[in-house]
Structure formats: structure tokens, C-alpha cells
C-alpha positions as CSV (number, residue, x, y, z in Angstrom):
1,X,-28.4,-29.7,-12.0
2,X,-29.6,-33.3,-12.5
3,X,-30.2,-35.0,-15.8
4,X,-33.0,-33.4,-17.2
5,X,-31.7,-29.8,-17.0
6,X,-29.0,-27.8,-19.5
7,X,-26.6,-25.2,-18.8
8,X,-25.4,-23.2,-21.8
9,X,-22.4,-20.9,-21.4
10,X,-20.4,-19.1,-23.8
11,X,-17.0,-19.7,-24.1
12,X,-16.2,-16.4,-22.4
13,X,-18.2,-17.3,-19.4
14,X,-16.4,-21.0,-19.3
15,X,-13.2,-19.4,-19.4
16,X,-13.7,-17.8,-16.6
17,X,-15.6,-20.2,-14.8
18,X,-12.8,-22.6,-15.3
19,X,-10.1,-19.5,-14.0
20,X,-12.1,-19.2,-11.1
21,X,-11.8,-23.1,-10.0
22,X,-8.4,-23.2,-11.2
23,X,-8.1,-24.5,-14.3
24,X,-6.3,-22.0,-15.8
25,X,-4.7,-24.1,-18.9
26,X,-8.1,-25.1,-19.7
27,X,-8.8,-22.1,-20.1
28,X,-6.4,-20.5,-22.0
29,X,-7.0,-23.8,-24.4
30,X,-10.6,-22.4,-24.8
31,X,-9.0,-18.4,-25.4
32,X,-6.8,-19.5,-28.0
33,X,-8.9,-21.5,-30.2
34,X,-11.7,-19.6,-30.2
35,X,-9.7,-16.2,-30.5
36,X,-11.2,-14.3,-27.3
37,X,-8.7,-12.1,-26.0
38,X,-5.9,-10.5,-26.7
39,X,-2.8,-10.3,-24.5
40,X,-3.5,-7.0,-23.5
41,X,-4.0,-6.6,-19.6
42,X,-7.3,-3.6,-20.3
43,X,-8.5,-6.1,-22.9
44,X,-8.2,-9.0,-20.2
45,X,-9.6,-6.9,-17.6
46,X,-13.0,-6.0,-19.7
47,X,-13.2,-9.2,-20.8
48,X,-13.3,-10.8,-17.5
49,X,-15.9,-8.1,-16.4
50,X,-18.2,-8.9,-19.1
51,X,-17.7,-12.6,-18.5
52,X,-18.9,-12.0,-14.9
53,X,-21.5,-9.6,-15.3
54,X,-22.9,-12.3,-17.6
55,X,-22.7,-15.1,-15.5
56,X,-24.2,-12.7,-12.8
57,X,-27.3,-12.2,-15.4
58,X,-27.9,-16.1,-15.6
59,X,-28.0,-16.5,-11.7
60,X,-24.4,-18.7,-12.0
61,X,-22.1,-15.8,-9.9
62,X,-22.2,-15.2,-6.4
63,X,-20.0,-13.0,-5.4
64,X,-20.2,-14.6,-1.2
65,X,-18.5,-17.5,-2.6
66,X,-15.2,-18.6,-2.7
67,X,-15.0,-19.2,-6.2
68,X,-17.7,-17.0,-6.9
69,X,-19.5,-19.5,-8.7
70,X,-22.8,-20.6,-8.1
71,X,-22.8,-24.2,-6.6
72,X,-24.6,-25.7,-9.5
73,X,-21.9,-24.0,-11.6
74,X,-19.0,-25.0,-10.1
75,X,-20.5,-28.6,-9.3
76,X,-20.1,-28.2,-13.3
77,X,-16.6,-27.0,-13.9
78,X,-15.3,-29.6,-11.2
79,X,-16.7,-32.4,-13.0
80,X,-15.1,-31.1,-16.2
81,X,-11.8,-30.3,-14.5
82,X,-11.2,-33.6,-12.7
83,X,-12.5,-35.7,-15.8
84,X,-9.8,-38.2,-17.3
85,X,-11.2,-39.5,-20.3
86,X,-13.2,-38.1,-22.9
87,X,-14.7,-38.8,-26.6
88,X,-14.6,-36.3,-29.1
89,X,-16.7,-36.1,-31.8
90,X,-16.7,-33.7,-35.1
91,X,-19.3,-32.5,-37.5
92,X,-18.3,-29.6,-39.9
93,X,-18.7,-26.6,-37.3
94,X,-20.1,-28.0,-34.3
95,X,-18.3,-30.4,-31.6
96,X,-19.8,-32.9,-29.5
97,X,-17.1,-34.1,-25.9
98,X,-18.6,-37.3,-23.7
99,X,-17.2,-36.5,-20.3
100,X,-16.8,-39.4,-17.8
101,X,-17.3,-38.5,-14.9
102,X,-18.0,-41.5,-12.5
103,X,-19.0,-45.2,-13.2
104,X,-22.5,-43.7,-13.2
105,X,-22.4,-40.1,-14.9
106,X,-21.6,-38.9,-18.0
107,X,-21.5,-35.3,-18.9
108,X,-22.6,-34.1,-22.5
109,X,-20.5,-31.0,-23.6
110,X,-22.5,-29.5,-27.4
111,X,-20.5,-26.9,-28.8
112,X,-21.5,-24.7,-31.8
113,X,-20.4,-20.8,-32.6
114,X,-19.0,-20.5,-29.1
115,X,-21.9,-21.8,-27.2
116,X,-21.6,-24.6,-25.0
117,X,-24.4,-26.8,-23.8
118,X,-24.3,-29.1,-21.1
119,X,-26.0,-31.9,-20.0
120,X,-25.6,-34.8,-17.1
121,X,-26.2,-38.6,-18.9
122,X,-26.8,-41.5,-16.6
123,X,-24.8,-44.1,-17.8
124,X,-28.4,-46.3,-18.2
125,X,-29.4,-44.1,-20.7
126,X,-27.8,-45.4,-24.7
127,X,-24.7,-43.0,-26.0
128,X,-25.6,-44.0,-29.5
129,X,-28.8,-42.2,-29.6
130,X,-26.8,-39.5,-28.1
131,X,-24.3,-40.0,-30.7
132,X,-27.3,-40.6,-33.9
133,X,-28.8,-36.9,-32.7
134,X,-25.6,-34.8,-32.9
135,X,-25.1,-36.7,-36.4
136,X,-28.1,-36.1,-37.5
137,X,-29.3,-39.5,-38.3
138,X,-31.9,-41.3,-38.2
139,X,-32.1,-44.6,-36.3
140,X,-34.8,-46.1,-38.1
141,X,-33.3,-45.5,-41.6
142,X,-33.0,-49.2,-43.2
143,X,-30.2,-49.9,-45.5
144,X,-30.4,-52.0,-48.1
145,X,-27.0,-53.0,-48.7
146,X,-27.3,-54.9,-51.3
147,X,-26.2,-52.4,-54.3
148,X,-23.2,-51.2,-51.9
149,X,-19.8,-52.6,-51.4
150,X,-16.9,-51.5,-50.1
151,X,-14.4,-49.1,-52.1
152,X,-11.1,-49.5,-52.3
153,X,-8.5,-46.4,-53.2
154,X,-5.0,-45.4,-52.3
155,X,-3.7,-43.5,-50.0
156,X,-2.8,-40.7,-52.7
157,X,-6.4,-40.6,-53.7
158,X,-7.5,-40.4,-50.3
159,X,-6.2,-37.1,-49.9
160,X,-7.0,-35.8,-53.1
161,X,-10.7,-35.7,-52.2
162,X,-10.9,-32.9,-50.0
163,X,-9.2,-31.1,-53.1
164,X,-11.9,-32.3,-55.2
165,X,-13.4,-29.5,-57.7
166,X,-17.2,-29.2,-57.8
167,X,-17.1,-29.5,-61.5
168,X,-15.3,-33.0,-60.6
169,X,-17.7,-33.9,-58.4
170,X,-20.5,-33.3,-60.8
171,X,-19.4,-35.3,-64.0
172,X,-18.9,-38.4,-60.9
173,X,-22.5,-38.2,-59.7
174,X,-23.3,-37.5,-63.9
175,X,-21.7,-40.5,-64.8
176,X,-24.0,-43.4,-65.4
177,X,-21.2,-45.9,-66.1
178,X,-19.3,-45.2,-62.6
179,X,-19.6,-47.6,-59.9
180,X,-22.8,-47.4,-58.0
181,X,-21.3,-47.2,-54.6
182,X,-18.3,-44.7,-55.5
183,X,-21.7,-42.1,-56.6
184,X,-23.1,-42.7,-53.7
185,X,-20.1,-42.4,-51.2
186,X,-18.8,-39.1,-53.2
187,X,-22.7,-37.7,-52.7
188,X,-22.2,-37.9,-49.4
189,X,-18.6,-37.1,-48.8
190,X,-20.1,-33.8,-51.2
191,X,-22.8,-33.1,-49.2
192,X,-20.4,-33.1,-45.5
193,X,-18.6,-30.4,-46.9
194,X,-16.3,-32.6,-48.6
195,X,-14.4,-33.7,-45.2
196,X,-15.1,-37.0,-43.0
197,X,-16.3,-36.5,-39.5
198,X,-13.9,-37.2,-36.7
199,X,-13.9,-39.4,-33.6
200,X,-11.0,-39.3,-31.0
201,X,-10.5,-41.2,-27.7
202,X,-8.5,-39.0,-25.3
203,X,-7.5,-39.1,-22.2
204,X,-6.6,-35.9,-20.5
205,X,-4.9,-33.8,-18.0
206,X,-6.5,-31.0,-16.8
207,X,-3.8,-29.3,-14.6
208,X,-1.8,-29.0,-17.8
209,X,-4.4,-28.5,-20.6
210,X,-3.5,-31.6,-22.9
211,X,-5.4,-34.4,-24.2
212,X,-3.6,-37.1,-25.5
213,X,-5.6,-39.1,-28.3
214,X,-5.8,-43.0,-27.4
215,X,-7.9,-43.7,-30.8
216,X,-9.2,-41.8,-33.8
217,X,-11.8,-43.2,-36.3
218,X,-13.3,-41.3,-39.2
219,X,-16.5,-41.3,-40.8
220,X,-19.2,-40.1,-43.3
221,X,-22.6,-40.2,-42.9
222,X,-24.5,-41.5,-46.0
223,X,-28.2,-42.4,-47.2
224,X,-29.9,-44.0,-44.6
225,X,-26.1,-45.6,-43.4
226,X,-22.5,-44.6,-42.5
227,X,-19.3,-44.8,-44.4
228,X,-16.7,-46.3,-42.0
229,X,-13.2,-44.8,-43.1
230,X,-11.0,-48.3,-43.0
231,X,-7.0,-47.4,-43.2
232,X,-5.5,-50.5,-40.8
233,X,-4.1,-51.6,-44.4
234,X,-2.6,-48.0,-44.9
235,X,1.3,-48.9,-44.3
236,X,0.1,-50.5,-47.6
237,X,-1.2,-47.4,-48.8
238,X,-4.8,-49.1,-49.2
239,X,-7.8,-47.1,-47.4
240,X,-11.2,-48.6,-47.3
241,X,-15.0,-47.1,-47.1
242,X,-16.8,-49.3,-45.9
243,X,-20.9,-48.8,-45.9
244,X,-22.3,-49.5,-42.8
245,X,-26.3,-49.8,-41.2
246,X,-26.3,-46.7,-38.9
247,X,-27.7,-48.9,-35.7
248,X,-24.9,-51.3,-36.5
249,X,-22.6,-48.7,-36.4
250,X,-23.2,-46.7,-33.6
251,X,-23.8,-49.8,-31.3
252,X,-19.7,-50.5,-32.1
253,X,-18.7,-47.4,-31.4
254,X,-20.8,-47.3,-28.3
255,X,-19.5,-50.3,-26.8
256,X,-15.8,-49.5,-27.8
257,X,-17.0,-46.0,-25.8
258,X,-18.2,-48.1,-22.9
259,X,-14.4,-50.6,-22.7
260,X,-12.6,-47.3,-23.0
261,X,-14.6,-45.4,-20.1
262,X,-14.0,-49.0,-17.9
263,X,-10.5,-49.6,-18.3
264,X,-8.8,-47.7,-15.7
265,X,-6.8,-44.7,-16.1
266,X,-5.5,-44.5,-12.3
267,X,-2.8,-45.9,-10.9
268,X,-2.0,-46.5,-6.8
269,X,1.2,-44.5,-6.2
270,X,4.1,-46.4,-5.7
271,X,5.7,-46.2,-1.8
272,X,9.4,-44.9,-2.3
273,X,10.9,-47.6,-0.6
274,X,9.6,-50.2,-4.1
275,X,9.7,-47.6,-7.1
276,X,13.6,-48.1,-7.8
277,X,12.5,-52.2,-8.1
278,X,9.5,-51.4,-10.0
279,X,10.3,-48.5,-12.3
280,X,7.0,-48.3,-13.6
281,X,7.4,-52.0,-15.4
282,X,6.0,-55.0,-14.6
283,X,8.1,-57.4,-12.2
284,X,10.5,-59.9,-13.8
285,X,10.0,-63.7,-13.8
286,X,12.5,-65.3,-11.6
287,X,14.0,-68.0,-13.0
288,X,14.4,-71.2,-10.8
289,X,18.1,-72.7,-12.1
290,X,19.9,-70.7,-14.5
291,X,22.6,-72.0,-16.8
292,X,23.0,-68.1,-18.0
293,X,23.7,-66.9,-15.0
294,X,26.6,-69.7,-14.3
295,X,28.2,-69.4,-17.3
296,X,28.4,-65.9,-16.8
297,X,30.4,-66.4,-13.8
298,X,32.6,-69.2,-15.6
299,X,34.1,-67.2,-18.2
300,X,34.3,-64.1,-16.4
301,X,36.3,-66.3,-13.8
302,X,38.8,-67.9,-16.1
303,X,38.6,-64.6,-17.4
304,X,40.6,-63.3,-14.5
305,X,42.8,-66.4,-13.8
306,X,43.9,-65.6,-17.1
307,X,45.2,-62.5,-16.5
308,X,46.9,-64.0,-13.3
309,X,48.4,-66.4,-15.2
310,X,49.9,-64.1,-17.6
311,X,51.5,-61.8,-14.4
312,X,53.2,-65.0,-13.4
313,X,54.5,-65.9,-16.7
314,X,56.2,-62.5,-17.1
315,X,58.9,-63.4,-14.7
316,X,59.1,-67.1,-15.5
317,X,62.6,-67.2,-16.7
318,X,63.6,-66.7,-12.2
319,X,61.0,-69.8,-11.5
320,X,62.6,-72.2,-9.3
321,X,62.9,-76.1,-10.9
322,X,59.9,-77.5,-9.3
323,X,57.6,-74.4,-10.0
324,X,55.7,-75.6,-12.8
325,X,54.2,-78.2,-10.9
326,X,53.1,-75.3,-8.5
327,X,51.6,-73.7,-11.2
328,X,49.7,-76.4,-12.3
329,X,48.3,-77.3,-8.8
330,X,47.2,-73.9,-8.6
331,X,45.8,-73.7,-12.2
332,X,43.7,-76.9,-10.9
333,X,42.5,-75.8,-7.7
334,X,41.4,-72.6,-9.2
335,X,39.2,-74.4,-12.3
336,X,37.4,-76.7,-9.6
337,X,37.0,-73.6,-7.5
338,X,35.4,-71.8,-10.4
339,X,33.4,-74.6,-11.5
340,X,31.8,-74.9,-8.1
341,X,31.0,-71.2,-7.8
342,X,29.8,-71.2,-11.1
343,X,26.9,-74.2,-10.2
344,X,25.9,-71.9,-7.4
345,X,25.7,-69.0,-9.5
346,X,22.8,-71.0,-11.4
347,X,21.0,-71.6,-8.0
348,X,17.9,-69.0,-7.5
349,X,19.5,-65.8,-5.8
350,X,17.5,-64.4,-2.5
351,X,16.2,-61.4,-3.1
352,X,17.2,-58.4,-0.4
């Protein structure tokens, strides 16, 4: 399958695509959101049957196989299984997922009404006109940005639009006096099925079925530009949409794309005899002379002379004439000991 060519596969034929490679919690991901199955082991059976005899129809089974996938098929589902990062993008109904696969590969995953479409990108080829397409946008579109400005509403407000009446929405867009930007953003917000569109950066873990979200942005799509949904002021209960050229747009969220697909996701395994040191944090600064460290040993020290002392002074009623001199000798001795260990202690310590 190079770039040029599609597979399309239901999600009944993925599911068990991905079941036959071993990727079972991918799977039953797939089976529970789209409603497939039921947990009843006939209802299993025929729908694994059906699943086969239509891959078998396409040319993807081959029953001499191990997996009894077609090569092209499983080259597929391996590429999908041992992906670690994806994007994830959202348009009413349908679903778009950018799959890295290498530093050279990309693989396009369209999903509408339980079809999936796939398609190999080379990583020369631009994401945002991959991105514009699924969106429905045209590139070309100039925006004159003159009229629109950026609107400001609280967070209450901001989720009170998807409860927006039509009859709301109408006297809005009616209104001559109402700000010319809030028309046009709730004309568009109107239009998308009064929801934003979502984009989420994930990285994800196959053998257990979960994607964890890095980053989520939302947007609308608008006349001839985008409205960016702004809420990095919303621990002050502020959002922002802000209207932005579609080319502009799409080139940021390309390149942010491109920085998340580069950063690395792998780490080296770390030998047994060095994870107690590291611990999965990075090493500590060693510090060359310490005064923390010495005083530290001084008054836990004179800490414990103390409590000498006090044993001695318990039976100082039999002390013999001359004994307090003793005492102070050894009171003496003890503090210039201390003090000497306690200058080491500040030296820098070997490490074993």
C-alpha cells in the first residue's frame, strides 16, 4: 500500500483485524463506542464470521497466514498498533486521527458512519491541507479582518451556547445593533451544529487501549477564517474567540503537529543496577562544600553529648572531688572533636 492508495474498512472488519494482530483492547475500544456486539458468545461468533467473510470479499484475508491477514492489511494494523502519538481531530459526525508512524510516514485514519479510510502521508507532503480538506475549508478564502475583533465572554456564557434556543439565535443574527463580530461568530458556531470542533494531542498505548491527551484546542470554522477558542485566561473565568485567516491558522497548528511528532516519546530502559539512583528523576547537583551538611552533623552531635551529659549528671551527688574538672576536659575534647567532624561533613562525599 504506498501513498497514493486507500483502504476503507468498516469498523467490524478493523476489529477484527486488530484481534487477529493482537490488539485486543483496541479493539474492544472500537466495539464499545460504536455499539457492535453484544456480550453474547453466538452474537460474537456471527459477528466475527461476517467480519471475515468480508475482509475475504475485499481480497484482505488469507486464510495460509498466520494472522490471516493479507500482508498489505496487516502491514496496516501494525503501523496502527505500534503508533505512539496521534492527533485527533473532530467535526460534528466524522473524525479525522494523524498516525505517526516513523520520521518519514504518517498514516491518515477518516472515520465517518463506521467507515474507516486509510491513507499513508509522506511527511514532505503539508498536514494543513490535509487538515483544511477534512474541515472543509478553503485555503484561498481571504479574510478581511478588519470589521472582526476578538470576543470576550465568561466562562458561564461559554457554556450556555451549546444550550442556545434557535429562537435565540435568530433575534442575535436579527439584531442590527449587536456587535458585528458576535453575529458573525454565533452564525458560525449556528451553522457547526452549535458545538466547536475539537483537536487533541495524545499519546497512546496500544497494549492497553488508552490515549492520554497531551493538548486539546477548540475551534469554529467561520466565513472565509477560523475562530480560535482562547481560554489560557479561564482560572479567571475569561474565554476568548479569537478570528483567525485559515492559512494562518492551520500553518500553527501544523507546526505545533510537527514539534509534538519530534519530541520523543521513548525512553532507553534503565539497567537494574542504576534505577534505585535514578528513580526516573533527573540526577542531583552535587554540591562542592556544604555548610548544610556540617551543620547537620553539629547539632545532631551536641545533640548526643547532651544526652551523655545528662546520664552523668544523674549520679553526680557520688562524683569524686576532682571530677568536675574531668567532666570539663571531656566536655572539651568532645566539642573540638565535633567541630572537626562537622568541617568534614561539609567536604564533597565520594559517591559508592
Amino acid at each position: 500500500m504506498n501513498d497514493l492508495e486507500k483502504m476503507i474498512l468498516t469498523s467490524k472488519e478493523l476489529a477484527v483485524a486488530l484481534v487477529s494482530c493482537q490488539y485486543e483492547n483496541v479493539a474492544r475500544r472500537i466495539i464499545l463506542k460504536d455499539e457492535l456486539v453484544s456480550k453474547n458468545k453466538e452474537d460474537i461468533t456471527v459477528f466475527a464470521e461476517e467480519a471475515e467473510q468480508s475482509l475475504r470479499e475485499k481480497g484482505l484475508w488469507n486464510s495460509r497466514r498466520k494472522t490471516k491477514l493479507s500482508q498489505n492489511l496487516e502491514d496496516l494494523i501494525q503501523a496502527l498498533g505500534t503508533s505512539t502519538k496521534n492527533v485527533h481531530f473532530t467535526q460534528n459526525e466524522q473524525e479525522l486521527y494523524i498516525h505517526q508512524i516513523n520520521r518519514n510516514q504518517y498514516l491518515k485514519q477518516h472515520i465517518f458512519n463506521e467507515t474507516h479510510t486509510f491513507t499513508y502521508l509522506d511527511h514532505t507532503k503539508s498536514l494543513s491541507k490535509e487538515m483544511m480538506s477534512f474541515y472543509d475549508l478553503d485555503s484561498s478564502a481571504h479574510f478581511n479582518d478588519e470589521h472582526l475583533q476578538p470576543i470576550q465572554v465568561s466562562d458561564k456564557v461559554y457554556d450556555a451556547l451549546h444550550k442556545l434556543k434557535n429562537e435565540e439565535v435568530e433575534n442575535i443574527l436579527n439584531n442590527e445593533t449587536a456587535n458585528d463580530s458576535l453575529r458573525e461568530f454565533i452564525s458560525s458556531f449556528n451553522k457547526n451544529n452549535k458545538a466547536f470542533n475539537q483537536m487533541s494531542f495524545n499519546t497512546c498505548n496500544h497494549k492497553t487501549g488508552e490515549n492520554q491527551k497531551d493538548q486539546v484546542a477548540f475551534s469554529l470554522p467561520g466565513n472565509q477564517m477560523v475562530w480560535h477558542v482562547d481560554y489560557e485566561q479561564i482560572h479567571d473565568h475569561i474565554v476568548y474567540f479569537v478570528p483567525v485567516p485559515i492559512n494562518d491558522y492551520f500553518k500553527k497548528i501544523e507546526d505545533t503537529l510537527e514539534e509534538f511528532f519530534s519530541s520523543e516519546v521513548v525512553t532507553v530502559p534503565v539497567p537494574k543496577s542504576t534505577r534505585k539512583k535514578q528513580n526516573g528523576n533527573p540526577p542531583k547537583k552535587v554540591e562542592v562544600f556544604s555548610f548544610k551538611r556540617g551543620f547537620s552533623f553539629f547539632w545532631k552531635a551536641n545533640l548526643v553529648l547532651l544526652g551523655m551529659m545528662g546520664f552523668l549528671l544523674l549520679n553526680q551527688g557520688s562524683w569524686a572531688e576532682d571530677a568536675q574538672k574531668y567532666v570539663i576536659l571531656f566536655i572539651t575534647v568532645s566539642e573540638a572533636m565535633i567541630l572537626l567532624l562537622s568541617f568534614a561533613s561539609c567536604l564533597p562525599q565520594k559517591n559508592k
